[in-house]
C-alpha positions as CSV (number, residue, x, y, z in Angstrom):
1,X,49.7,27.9,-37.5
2,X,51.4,26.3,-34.3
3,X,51.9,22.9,-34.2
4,X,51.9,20.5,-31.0
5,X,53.8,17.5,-30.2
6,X,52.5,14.4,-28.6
7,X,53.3,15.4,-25.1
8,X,51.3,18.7,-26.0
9,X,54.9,21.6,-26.0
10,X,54.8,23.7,-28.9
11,X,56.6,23.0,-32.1
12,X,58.2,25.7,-34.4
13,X,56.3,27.4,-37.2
14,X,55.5,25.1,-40.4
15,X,57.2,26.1,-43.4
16,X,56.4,26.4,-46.5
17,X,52.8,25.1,-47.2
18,X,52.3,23.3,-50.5
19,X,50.5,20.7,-52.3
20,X,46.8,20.3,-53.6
21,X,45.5,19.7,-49.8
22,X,44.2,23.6,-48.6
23,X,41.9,22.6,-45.8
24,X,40.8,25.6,-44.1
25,X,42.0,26.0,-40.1
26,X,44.6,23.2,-40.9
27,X,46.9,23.8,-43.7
28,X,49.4,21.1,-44.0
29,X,49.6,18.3,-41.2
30,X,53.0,18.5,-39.1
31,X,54.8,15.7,-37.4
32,X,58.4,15.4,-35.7
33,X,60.4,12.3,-35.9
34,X,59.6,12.3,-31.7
35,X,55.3,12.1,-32.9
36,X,55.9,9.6,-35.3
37,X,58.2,7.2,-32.8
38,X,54.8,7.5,-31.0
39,X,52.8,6.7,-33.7
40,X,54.7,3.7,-34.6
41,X,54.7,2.5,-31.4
42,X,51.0,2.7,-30.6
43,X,51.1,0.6,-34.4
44,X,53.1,-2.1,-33.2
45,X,51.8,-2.7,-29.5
46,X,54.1,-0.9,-28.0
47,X,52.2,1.2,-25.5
48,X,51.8,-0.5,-22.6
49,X,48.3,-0.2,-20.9
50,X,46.4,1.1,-24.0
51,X,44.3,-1.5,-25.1
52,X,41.4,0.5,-26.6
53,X,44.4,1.9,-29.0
54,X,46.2,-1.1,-29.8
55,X,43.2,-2.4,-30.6
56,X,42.1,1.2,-33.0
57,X,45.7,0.3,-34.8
58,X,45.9,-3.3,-35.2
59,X,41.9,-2.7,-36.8
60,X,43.5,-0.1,-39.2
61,X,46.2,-2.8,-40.4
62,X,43.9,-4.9,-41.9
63,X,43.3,-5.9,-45.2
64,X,39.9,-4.9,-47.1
65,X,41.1,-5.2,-50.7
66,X,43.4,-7.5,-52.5
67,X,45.7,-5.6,-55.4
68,X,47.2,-8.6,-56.1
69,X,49.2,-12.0,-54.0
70,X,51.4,-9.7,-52.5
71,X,50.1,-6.7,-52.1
72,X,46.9,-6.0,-49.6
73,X,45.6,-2.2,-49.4
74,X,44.0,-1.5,-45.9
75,X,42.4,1.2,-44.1
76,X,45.3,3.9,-44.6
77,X,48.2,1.4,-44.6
78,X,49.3,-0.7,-47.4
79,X,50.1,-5.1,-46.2
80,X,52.7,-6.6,-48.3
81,X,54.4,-10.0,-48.5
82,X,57.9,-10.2,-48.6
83,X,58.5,-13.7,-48.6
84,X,58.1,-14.9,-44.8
85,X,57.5,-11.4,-43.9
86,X,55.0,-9.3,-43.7
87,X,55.6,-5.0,-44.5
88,X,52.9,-2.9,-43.3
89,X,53.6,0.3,-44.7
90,X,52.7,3.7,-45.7
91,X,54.4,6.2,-47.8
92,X,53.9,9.7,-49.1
93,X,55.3,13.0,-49.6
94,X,54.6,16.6,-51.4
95,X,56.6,18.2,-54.0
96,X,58.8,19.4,-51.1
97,X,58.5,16.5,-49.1
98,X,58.9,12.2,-49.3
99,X,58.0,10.1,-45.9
100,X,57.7,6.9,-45.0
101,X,56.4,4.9,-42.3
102,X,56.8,1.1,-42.3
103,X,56.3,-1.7,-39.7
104,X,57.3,-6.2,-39.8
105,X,55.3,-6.2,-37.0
106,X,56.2,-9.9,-36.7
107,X,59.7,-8.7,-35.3
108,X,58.7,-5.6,-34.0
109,X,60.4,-3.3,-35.9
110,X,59.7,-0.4,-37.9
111,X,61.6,3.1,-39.1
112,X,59.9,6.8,-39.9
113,X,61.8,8.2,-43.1
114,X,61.0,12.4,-42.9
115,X,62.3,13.7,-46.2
116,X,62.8,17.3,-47.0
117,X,63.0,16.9,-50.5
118,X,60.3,15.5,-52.9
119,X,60.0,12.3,-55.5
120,X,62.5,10.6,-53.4
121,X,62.4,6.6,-52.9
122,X,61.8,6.8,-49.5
123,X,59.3,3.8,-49.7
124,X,62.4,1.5,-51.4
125,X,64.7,3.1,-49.1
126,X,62.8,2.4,-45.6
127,X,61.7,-1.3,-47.0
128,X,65.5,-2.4,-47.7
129,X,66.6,-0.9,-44.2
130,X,63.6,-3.1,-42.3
131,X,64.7,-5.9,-44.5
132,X,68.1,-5.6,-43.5
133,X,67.6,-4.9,-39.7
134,X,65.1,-8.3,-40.0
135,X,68.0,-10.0,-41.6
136,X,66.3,-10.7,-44.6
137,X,68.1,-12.1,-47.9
138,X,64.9,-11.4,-50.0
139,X,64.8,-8.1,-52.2
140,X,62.7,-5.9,-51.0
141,X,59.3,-5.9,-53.3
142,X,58.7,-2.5,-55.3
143,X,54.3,-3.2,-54.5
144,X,52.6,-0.1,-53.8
145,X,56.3,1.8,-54.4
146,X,54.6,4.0,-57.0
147,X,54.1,7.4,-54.9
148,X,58.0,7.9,-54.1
């Protein structure tokens, strides 16, 4: 299986496929930190003279059920409150792997965490370095923390 980056150049060879996700013709799903800078860009606004996209992503981000006061599960991204900011987040991971992809779209800023190792906290990890970078004093919450 080849795998293509955003600007469509060929990527190297996937390694080792695991998990409980075996969908025929696609095998694992690859990213490079360079796809999900992309990514997270089109999630914040950040690509200029897309509308139709920013629109797609900012659609995605919002909330359609309530967990709890701080914690908001939307379509594919998880909204929590942090005080007087708002985390947009997502993590995951196999038992080879932990990632995380979080937004405070509020102040722009988000971080991809690609982890080649699995059942890390990538989720705490990313949060506390947004929080930081936002120059927050508040602890980062643990909400919707449970897959890392």
């Amino acid at each position: 299986v080849q795998g293509y980056a955003v600007d469509g150049q060929p990527v190297g060879q996937p390694g080792n496929e695991q998990g409980i996700f075996n969908w025929a013709g696609t095998g694992q799903m690859y990213s490079s930190a360079r796809d999900m800078a992309v990514f997270l860009a089109a999630n914040l606004g950040a690509l200029p003279g897309n509308r139709p996209l920013q629109d797609a992503m900012a659609f995605a981000q919002q909330g359609v059920f309530t967990v709890n006061p701080r914690f908001t599960q939307a379509l594919g991204w998880q909204v929590v409150r942090n005080d007087d900011l708002t985390i947009v987040d997502k993590n995951g991971g196999l038992n080879n792997t932990s990632t995380y992809v979080g937004m405070i779209p509020q102040k722009k800023l988000g971080i991809v965490i690609l982890g080649n190792r699995g059942k890390e906290p990538a989720t705490r990890i990313g949060r506390q370095i947004m929080l930081g970078l936002a120059r927050s004093n508040v602890a980062a919450t643990e909400e919707g923390a449970r897959g890392d």
